[in-house]
C-alpha positions in Angstrom: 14.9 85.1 60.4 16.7 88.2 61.4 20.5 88.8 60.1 22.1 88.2 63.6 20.1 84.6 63.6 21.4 84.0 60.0 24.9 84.8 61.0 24.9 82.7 64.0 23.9 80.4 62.1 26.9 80.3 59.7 29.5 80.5 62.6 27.9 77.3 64.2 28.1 75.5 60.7 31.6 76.9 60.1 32.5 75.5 63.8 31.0 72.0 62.9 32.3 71.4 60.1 36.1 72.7 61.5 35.8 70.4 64.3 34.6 67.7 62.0 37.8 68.2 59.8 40.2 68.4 62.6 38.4 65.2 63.8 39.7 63.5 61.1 43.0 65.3 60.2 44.4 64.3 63.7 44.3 60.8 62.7 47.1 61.3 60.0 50.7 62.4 61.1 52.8 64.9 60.0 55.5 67.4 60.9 54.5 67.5 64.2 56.1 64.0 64.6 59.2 65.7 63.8 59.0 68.3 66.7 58.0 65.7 69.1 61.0 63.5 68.2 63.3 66.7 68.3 61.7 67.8 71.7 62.6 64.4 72.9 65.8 63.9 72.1 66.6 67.3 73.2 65.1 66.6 76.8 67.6 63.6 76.6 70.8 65.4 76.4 71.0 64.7 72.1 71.9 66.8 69.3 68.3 66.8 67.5 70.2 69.2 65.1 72.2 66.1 64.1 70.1 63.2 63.6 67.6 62.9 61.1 64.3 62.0 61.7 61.1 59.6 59.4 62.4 59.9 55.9 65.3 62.2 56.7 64.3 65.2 57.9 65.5 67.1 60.3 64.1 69.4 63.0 65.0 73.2 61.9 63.6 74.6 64.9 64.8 76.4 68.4 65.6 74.8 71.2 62.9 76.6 73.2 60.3 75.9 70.8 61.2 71.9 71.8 60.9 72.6 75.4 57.4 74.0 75.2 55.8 71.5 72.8 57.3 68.7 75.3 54.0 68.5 76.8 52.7 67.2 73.8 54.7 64.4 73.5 53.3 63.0 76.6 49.8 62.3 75.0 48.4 59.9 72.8 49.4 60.5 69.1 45.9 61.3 68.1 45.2 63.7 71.5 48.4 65.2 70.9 47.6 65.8 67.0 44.1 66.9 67.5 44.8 69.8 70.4 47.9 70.7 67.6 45.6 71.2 65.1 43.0 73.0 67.3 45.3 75.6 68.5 46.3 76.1 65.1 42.5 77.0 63.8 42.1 79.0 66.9 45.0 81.0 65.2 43.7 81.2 61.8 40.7 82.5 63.1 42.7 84.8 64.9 44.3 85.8 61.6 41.7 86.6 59.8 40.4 89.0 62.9 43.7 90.7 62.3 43.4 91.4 59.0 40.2 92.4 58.6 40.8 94.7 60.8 42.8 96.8 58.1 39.6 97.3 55.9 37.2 99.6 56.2 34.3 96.5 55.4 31.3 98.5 56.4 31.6 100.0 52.9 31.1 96.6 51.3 27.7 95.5 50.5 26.1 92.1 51.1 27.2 91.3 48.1 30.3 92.7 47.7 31.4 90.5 51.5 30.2 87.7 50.3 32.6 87.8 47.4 35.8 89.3 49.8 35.3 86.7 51.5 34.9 83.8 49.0 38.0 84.6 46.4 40.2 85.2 49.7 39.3 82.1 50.8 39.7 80.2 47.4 43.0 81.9 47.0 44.3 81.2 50.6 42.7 77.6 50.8 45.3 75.4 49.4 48.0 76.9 51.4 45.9 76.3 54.8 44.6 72.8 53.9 48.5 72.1 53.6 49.6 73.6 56.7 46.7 71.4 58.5 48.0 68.1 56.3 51.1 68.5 57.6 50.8 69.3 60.7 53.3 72.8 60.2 54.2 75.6 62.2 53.6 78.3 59.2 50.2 79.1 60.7 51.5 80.1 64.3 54.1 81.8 63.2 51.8 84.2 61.3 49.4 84.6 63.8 52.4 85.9 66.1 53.9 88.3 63.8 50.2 89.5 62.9 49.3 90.1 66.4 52.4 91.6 67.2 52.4 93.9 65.0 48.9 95.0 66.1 49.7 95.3 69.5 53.1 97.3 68.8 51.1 100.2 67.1 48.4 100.1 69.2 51.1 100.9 72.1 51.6 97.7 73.7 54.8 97.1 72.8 56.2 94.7 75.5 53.5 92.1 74.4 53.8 92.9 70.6 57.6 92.6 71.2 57.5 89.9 72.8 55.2 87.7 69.7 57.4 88.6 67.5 60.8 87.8 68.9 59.2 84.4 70.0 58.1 83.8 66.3 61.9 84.9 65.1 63.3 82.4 67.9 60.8 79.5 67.0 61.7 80.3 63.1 63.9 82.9 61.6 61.4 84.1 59.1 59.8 87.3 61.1 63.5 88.8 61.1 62.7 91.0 57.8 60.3 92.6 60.5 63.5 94.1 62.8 64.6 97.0 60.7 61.1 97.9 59.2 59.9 98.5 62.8 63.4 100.4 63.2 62.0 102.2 59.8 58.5 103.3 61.4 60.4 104.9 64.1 59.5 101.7 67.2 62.8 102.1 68.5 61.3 100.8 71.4 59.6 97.6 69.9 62.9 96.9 67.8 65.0 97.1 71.0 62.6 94.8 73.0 61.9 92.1 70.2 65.7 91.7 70.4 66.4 91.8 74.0 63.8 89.2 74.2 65.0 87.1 71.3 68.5 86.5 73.0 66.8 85.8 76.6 64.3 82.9 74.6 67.9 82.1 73.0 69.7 81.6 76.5 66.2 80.5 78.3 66.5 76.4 78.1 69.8 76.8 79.5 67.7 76.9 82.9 66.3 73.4 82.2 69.1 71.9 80.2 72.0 73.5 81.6 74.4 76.3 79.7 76.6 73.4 78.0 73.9 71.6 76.5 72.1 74.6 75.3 75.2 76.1 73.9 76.3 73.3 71.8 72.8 73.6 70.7 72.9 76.6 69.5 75.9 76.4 67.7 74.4 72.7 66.3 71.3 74.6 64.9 73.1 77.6 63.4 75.2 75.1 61.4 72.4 73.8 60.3 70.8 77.0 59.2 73.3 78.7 58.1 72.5 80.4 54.6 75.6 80.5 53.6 75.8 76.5 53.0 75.7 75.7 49.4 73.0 73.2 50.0 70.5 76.2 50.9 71.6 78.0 47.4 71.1 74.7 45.2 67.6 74.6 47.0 66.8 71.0 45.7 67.3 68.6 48.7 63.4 68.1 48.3 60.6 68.0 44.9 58.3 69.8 47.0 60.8 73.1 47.7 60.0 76.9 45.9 61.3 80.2 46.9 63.9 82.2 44.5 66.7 79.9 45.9 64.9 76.7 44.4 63.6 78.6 40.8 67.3 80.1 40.0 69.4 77.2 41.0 66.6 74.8 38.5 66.9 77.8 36.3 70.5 78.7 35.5 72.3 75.0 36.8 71.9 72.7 34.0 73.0 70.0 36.3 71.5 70.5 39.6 71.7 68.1 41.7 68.2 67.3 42.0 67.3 63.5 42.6 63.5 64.0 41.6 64.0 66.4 38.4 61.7 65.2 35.5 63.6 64.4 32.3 62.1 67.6 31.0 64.6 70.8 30.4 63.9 73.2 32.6 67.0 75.5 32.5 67.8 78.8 30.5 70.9 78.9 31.7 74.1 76.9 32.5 76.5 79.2 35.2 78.6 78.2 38.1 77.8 77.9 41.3 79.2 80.9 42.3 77.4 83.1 39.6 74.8 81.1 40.8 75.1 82.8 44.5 75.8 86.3 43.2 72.7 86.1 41.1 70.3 85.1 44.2 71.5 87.1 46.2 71.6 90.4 44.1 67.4 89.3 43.4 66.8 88.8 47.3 68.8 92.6 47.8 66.8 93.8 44.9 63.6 92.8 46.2 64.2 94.1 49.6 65.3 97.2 48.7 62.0 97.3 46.4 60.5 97.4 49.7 60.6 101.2 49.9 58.5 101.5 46.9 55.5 100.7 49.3 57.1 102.6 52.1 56.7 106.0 50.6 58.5 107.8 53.1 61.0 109.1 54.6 62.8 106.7 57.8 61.2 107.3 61.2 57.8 108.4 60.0 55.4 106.0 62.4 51.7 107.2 61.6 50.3 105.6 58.1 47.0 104.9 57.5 45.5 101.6 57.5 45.9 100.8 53.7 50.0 102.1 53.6 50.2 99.7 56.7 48.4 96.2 55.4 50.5 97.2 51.9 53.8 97.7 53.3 53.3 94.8 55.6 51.9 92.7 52.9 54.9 92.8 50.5 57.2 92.1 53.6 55.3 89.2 54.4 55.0 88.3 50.6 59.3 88.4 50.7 59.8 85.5 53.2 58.6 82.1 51.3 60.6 84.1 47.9 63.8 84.8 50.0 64.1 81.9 52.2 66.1 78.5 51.5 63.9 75.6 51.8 60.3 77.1 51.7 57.5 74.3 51.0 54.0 75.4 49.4 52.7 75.4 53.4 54.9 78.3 53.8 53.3 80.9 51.1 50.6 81.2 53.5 52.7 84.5 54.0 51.4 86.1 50.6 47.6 85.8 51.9 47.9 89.7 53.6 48.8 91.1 50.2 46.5 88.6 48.6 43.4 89.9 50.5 44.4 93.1 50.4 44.2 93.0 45.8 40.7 91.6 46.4 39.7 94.5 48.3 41.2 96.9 46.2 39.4 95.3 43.1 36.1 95.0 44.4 36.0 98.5 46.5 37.8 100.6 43.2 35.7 98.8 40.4 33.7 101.9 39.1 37.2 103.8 39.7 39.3 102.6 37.4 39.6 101.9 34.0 38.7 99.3 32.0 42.0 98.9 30.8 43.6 98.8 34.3 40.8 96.3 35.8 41.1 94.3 33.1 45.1 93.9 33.8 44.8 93.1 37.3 42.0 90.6 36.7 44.3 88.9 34.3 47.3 89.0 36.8 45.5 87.3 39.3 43.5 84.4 37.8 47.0 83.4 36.5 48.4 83.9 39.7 45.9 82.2 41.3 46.1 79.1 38.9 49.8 78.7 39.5 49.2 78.9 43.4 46.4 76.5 43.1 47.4 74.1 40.4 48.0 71.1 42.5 44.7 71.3 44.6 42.6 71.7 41.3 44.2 69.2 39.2 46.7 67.4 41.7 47.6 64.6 39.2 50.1 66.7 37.1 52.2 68.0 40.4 55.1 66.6 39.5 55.3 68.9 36.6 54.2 71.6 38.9 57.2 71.2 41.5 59.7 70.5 38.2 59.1 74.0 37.3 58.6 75.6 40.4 54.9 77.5 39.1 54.1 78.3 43.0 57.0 80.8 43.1 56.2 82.6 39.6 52.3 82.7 41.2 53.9 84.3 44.1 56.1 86.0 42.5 53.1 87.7 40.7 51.8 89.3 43.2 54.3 91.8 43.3 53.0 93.4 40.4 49.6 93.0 41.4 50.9 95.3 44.8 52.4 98.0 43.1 49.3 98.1 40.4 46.8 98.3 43.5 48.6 100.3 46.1 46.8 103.9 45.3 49.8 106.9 44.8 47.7 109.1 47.1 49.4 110.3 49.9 48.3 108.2 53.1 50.5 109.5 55.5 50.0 111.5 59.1 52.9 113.3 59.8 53.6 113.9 63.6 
């Protein structure tokens, strides 16, 4: 058997047993039944923003990403779940298209692609098998700042633009995007992903009417808002990470968390405002650390492939850290800079030192174990949310970045 037989082989089994899991995820319900009851109510003239929905959770989400998942609503639960779920694999598939696309693989052996492709997936897993169980949004919203991205410096930058401004409308997350395109000189991209953020802002009006929408608006920002002190004392939920979540659990003796184990978990006792100075001084810091893996000067738009999947890697890597209310679904974000520290390992093995391999092997089993903790032993994860280990995995990775990310100059000047 020839290799093209062999590998058609494996994509037919890999789309089997997809279709078989999607089969059977539709069957359960998830978040999606809380942007169908949004989308609803929304079409009905009510404040989704207001009401809470299931066990009390409420829809975060635009007002134009209600309108266009409407259609769903009109199906069957399961039909409705199932083609959810299938457009969601379409875009993971998509995702991993995109990424590979920043690696030179044709310099891998057999072996060696074999292996890429196993640890990536064994890191990634748990954070896709979540976004699947629940039905999220985390997967889509990847996809469109991936291919966005890729379109943008490939020259298409109405379409790019355009993904990207409707993944900021849908969620805010992509906005750490804005000034690093500004950065890398797409003045024209920056411009466009904003114009068409405010027309997808203003765009329901047309079906709802400028009242409605509005009110809406000014419903969902209150919502949002991360100024509200219930986005700083992160803890509304067992299941939340992110910086916001860690420090509050850190330095608040008494946070007001209802599903805290009787275990200490604090270092700390400050007020709430220390409390806020202290995040947000970490989520500056960490921003600011973002030039580190710029390594140039503003307005400098030709990198090579590995300063581009770094520097978009550790932005990507910053949104599940410096977001309120961040579930494990949502570090699907650190997979970029995740894939990227397996290639580096496996491609610079006979490169570097012992010492120096040995540190980043280390680093990312540990890393790895406190990502993947609840899918390998999943009876303890109560003490895993208690103390927050996803975001000190995640956290982790930073490290791993800067040990990785080689100092030799990768830059075209133009």
């Amino acid at each position: 058997m020839n290799l093209k037989s062999k590998t058609n082989i494996y994509y037919l089994l890999g789309f089997v047993l997809t279709l078989v899991y999607l089969l059977i995820s539709a069957k359960n319900q998830g978040d999606l039944l809380i942007y169908e009851l949004g989308s609803k109510d929304i079409l009905a003239g009510k404040d989704a923003y207001s009401i809470h929905y299931v066990d009390g959770y409420h829809y975060y989400y635009s007002v134009l990403f209600a309108i266009i998942i409407y259609p769903l609503t009109l199906l069957p639960t399961y039909a409705g779940n199932l083609i959810w779920l299938a457009i969601n694999a379409i875009f993971l598939f998509r995702i991993v298209i995109l990424v590979s696309k920043y690696f030179d693989l044709d310099k891998l052996t057999k072996t060696q692609l074999w292996l890429f492709a196993i640890l990536s997936l064994a890191f990634s897993l748990r954070f896709i098998l979540s976004n699947f169980h629940t039905q999220q949004i985390t997967i889509c919203i990847l996809y469109l700042v991936l291919e966005g991205l890729q379109l943008i410096f490939s020259g298409n930058k109405i379409a790019g633009a355009l993904l990207i401004a409707l993944g900021i409308n849908i969620k805010l997350l992509p906005i750490v995007l804005l000034p690093y395109l500004l950065y890398r000189r797409e003045f024209t991209a920056s411009f466009l992903v904003v114009f068409f953020y405010a027309v997808m802002l203003f765009l329901p009006a047309l079906v709802l009417g400028f009242a409605q929408n509005n009110s809406l608006i000014s419903s969902w920002w209150n919502l949002i808002n991360p100024a509200n002190s219930i986005h700083n004392l992160d803890v509304e939920e067992r299941s939340f990470h992110s910086l916001s979540t860690l420090l509050a659990t850190l330095l608040v003796e008494h946070v007001p968390d209802k599903y805290a184990l009787p275990i200490r978990r604090n270092i700390m006792d400050i007020s709430y405002a220390h409390l806020v100075m202290v995040l947000n001084s970490v989520r500056v810091l960490l921003v600011c650390f973002s030039f580190y893996f710029f390594r140039t000067g503003p307005f400098i738009s030709k990198v090579s492939n590995t300063h581009r999947i770094v520097e978009i890697s550790y932005l990507l890597l910053l949104v599940p850290l410096i977001f309120p209310h961040q579930q494990d679904y949502a570090f699907l974000f650190i997979m970029p800079a995740v894939v990227y520290i397996i290639y580096y390992v496996i491609t610079e093995r006979n490169n570097i030192s012992v010492g120096r391999f040995r540190t980043i092997l280390t680093i990312l089993i540990l890393s790895y174990l406190l990502c993947n903790l609840r899918l390998l032993v999943g009876a303890y994860r109560q003490y895993y949310d208690h103390f927050k280990i996803l975001t000190y995995g995640a956290l982790l990775v930073i490290p791993l970045l800067v040990i990785c990310y080689p100092l030799k100059k990768s830059i075209s000047k133009i």
